[in-house]
VOMI-703693 format. One record per residue (C-alpha): residue in one letter; x, z, y. Coordinates in steps of 0.5 Angstrom, whole numbers, plus 500, padded with zeros to 3 digits. Example, Ala and Ser with C-alpha at 12.3 -4.5 7.8 and 13.67 -1.06 7.14 Angstrom:
A; 525; 516; 491 .
S; 527; 514; 498 .
This chain:
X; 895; 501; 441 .
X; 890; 502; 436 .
X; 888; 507; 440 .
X; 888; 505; 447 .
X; 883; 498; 444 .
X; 879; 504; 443 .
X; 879; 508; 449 .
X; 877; 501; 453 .
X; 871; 499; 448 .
X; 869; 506; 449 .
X; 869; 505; 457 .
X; 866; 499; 456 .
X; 860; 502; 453 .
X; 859; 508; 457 .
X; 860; 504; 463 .
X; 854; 498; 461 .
X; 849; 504; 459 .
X; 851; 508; 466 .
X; 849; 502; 470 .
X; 843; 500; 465 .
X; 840; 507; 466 .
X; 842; 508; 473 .
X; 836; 510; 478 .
X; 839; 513; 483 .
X; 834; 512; 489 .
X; 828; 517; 491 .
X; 824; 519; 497 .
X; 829; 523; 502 .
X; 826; 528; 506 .
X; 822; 525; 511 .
X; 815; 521; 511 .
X; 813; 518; 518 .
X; 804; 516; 519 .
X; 801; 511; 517 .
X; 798; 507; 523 .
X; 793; 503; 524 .
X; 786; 503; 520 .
X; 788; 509; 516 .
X; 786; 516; 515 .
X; 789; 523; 512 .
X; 785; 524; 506 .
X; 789; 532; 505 .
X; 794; 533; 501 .
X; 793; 534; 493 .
X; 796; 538; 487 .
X; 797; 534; 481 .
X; 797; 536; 474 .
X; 804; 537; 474 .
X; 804; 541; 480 .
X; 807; 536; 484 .
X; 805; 536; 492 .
X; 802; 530; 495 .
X; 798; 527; 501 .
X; 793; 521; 500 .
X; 792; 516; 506 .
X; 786; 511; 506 .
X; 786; 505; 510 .
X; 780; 501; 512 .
X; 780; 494; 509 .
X; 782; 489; 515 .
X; 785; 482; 512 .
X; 791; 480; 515 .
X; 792; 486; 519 .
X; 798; 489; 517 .
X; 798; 498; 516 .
X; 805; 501; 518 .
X; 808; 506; 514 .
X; 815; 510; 512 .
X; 819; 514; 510 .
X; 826; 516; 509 .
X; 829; 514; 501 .
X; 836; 518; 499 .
X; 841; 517; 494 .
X; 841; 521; 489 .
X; 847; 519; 485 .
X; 853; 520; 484 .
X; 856; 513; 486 .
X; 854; 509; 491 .
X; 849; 502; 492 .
X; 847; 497; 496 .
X; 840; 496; 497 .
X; 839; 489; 497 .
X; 830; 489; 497 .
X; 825; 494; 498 .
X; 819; 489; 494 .
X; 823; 486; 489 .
X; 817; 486; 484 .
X; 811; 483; 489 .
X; 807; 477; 486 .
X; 805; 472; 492 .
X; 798; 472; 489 .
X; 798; 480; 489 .
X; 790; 482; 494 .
X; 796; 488; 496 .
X; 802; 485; 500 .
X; 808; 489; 503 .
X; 811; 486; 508 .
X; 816; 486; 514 .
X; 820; 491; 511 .
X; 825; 495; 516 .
X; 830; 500; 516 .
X; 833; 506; 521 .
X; 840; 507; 522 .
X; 845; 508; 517 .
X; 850; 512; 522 .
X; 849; 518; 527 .
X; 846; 525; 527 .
X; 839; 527; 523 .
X; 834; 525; 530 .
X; 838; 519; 529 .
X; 836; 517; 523 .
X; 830; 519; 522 .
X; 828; 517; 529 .
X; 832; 511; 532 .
X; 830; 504; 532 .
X; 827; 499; 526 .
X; 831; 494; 525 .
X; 829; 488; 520 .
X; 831; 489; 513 .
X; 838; 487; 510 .
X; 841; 489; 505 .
X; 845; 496; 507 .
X; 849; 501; 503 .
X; 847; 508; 500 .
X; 852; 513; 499 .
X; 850; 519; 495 .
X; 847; 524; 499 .
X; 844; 519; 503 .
X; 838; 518; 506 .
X; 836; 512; 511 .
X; 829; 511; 513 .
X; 824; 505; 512 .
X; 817; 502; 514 .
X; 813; 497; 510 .
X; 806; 494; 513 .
X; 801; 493; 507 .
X; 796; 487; 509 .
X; 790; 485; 504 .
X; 788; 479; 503 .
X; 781; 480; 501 .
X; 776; 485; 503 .
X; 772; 485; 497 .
X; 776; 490; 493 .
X; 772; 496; 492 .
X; 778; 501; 492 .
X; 785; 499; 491 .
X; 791; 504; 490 .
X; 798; 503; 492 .
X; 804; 509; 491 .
X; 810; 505; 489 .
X; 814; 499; 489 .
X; 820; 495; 485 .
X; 826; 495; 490 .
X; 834; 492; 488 .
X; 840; 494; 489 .
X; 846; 493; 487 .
X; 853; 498; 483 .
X; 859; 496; 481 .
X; 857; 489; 482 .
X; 850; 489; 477 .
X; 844; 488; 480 .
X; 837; 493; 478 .
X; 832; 494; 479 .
X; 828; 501; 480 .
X; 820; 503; 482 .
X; 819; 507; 488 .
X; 815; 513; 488 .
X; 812; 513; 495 .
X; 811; 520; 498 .
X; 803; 519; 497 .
X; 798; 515; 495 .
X; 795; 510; 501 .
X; 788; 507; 499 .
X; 784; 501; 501 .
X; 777; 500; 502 .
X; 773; 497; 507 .
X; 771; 505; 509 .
X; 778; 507; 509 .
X; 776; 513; 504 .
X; 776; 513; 497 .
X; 769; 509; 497 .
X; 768; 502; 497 .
């Protein structure tokens, strides 16, 4: 009896810690432009090694700019993603906003390029990738030059809720040239 308490505690504990740690959402395989009032600045190399594109966008208030991507899980255990901007403040200059999201189901052309319905929660087995598009609309023109390269998403295993920071393929600028000068 002894024994099997222990066994029990001890997957209890392996188990918080596994669902405390998980991070199983990256970028998948695929980006798709960014449009309108932005510019492909090329790509960069960072320090690290790592290949990335750099987009700048010209600064319009209230006009939204349009950019996407496919995420995969890459975890072992599926989730459901439940927000693609769990973390934004309302008073952020930065808004993401209309987030949208590609089929779950279907060939690679399917996925990567059938229609964008809006977001509702979705389910992510492993291995999977699902297309997503936000918009980023500026609040205020007068910013110099602001950066955005990630956001704050949730989603849900084994019933626990979590939250996780993902990284854009790229970096997307904004300024009122769209370049990285004010």
């Amino acid at each position: 009896m002894l024994v099997l308490v222990a066994l029990v505690a001890a997957g209890v504990v392996w188990g918080t810690a596994f669902v405390g740690t998980y991070r199983p959402i990256e970028f998948g395989h695929a980006t798709f432009s960014t449009a309108p009032f932005a510019h492909d600045l090329g790509p960069h190399t960072s320090p690290q090694g790592d290949d990335f594109e750099d987009w700048g966008i010209e600064c319009h208030i209230g006009q939204p700019t349009h950019f996407g991507f496919t995420i995969e899980n890459t975890g072992p255990i599926g989730v459901t993603v439940t927000s693609l901007v769990a973390g934004q403040h309302p008073d952020f200059i930065l808004q993401l906003v209309d987030p949208r999201i590609g089929p779950g189901t279907g060939s690679s052309n399917d996925i990567f390029n059938g229609p964008l319905a809006p977001f509702r929660p979705f389910s992510l087995a492993p291995g999977h990738e699902r297309r997503i598009q936000m918009s980023l609309v500026m609040r205020n023109c007068n910013i110099g030059i602001m950066s955005i390269g990630s956001t704050e998403i949730a989603f849900r295993v084994f019933g626990v809720t979590r939250h996780q920071t993902l990284f854009f393929p790229y970096t997307l600028y904004v300024s009122k040239t769209g370049l990285r000068t004010a």
